[in-house]
C-alpha positions as CSV (number, residue, x, y, z in Angstrom):
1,X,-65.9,-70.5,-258.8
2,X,-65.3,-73.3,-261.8
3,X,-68.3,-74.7,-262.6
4,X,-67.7,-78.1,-264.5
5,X,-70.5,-79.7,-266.8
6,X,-70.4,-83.1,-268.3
7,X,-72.1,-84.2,-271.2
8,X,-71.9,-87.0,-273.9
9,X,-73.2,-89.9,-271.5
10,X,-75.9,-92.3,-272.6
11,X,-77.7,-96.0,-272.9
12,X,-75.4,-98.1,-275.2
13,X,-74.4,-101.4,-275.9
14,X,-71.8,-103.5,-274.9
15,X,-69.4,-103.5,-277.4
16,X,-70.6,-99.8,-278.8
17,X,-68.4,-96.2,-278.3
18,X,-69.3,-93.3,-276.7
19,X,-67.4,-89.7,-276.6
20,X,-67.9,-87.7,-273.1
21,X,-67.1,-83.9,-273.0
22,X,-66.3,-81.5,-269.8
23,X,-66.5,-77.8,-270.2
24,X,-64.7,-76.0,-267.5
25,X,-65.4,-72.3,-266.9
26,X,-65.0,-69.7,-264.2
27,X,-61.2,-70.9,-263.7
28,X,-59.5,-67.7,-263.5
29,X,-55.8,-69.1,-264.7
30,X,-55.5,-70.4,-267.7
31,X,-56.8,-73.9,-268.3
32,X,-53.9,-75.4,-270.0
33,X,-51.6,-75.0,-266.1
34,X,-53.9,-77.7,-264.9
35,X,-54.0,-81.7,-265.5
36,X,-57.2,-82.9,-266.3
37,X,-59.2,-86.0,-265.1
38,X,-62.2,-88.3,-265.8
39,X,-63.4,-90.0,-262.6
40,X,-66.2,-92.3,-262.5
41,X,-68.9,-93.5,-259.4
42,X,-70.6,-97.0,-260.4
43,X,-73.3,-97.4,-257.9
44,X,-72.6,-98.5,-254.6
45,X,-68.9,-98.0,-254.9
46,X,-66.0,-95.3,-254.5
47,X,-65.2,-93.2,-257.1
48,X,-62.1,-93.8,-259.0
49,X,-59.5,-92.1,-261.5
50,X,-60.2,-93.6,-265.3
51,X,-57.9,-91.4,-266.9
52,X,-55.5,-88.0,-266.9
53,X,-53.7,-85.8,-269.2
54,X,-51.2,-83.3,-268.4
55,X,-50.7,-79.9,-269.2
56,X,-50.0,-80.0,-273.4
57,X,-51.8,-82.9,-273.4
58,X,-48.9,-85.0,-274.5
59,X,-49.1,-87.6,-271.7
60,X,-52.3,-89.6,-270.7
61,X,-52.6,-92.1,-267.9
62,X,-55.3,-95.1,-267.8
63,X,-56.0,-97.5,-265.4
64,X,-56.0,-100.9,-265.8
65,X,-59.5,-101.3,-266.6
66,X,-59.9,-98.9,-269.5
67,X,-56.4,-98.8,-270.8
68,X,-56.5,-99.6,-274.5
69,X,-60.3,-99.3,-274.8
70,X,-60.7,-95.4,-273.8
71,X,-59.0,-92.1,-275.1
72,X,-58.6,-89.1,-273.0
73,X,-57.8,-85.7,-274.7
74,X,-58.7,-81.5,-274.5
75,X,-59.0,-78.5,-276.4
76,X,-57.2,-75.8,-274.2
77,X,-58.5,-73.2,-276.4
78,X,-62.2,-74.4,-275.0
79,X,-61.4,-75.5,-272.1
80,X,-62.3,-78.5,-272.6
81,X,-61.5,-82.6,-271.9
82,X,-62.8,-85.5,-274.1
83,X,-63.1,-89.2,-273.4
84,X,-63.4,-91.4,-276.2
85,X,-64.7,-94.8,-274.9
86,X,-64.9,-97.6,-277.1
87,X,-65.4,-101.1,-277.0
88,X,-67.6,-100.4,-273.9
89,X,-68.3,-103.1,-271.6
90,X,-71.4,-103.3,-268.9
91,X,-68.9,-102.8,-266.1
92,X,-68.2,-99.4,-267.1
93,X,-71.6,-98.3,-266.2
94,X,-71.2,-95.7,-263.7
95,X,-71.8,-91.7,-263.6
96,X,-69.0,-90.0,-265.1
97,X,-66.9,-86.9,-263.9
98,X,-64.3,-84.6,-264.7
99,X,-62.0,-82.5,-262.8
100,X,-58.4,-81.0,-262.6
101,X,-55.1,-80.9,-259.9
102,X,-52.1,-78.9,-260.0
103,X,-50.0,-81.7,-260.0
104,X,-48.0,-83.1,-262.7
105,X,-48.3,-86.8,-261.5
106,X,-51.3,-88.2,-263.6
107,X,-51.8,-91.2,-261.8
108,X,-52.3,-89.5,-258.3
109,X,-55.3,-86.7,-258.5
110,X,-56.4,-84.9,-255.9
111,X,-59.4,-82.6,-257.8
112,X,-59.2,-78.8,-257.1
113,X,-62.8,-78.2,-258.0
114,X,-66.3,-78.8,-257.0
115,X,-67.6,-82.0,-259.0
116,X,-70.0,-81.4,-261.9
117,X,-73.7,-83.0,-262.4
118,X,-71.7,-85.8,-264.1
119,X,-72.7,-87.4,-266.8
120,X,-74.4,-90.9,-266.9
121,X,-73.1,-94.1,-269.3
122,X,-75.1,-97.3,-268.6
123,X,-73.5,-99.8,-271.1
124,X,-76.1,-102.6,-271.4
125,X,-75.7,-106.5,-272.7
């Protein structure tokens, strides 16, 4: 059973930065078969992809919302994803989630493990 915790979440300020971390463990393969991807649940609404990274970590994907402002990346060797978020803006309030798929598309993730705790970022004005 992979057991996924989040961390790195905060109160900030619009405008300020923020670096999230995921920690996968209890995945049985190796970490570096899977894409990884941060997901995040604003209240009252879906959650949605923010960003993926495949395999070697040499392509990303970002929606519209994020792209240019956040920066996904991992650490294989700690199984482990980062997402650098700068230039943060009140609208990306929401609780923040990792997860993974088997799939090499980045823009379509379907997540293969049980969601995490999260992590929360309120971005205020």
């Amino acid at each position: 059973q992979v057991q996924l915790v989040e961390s790195g979440g905060g109160l900030v300020q619009a405008g300020g930065s923020l670096r999230l971390s995921c920690v996968a463990s209890g995945y049985g393969r190796t970490f570096s078969s899977v894409t990884v991807a941060w997901f995040r649940q604003a209240p009252g609404k879906e959650r949605e992809l923010v960003a993926s990274i495949g395999w070697t970590g040499g392509h990303t994907y970002y929606t519209n919302p994020v792209e240019g402002r956040f920066t996904i990346s991992r650490e294989n060797a700690r199984n482990t994803v980062y997402l650098e978020m700068y230039r943060l803006k009140p609208e990306d309030t929401a609780v923040y989630y990792c997860n993974a798929d088997r799939t090499e598309s980045l823009a379509t993730i379907n997540p293969i493990w049980a969601w995490g705790q999260g992590t929360q970022v309120t971005v205020i004005v």
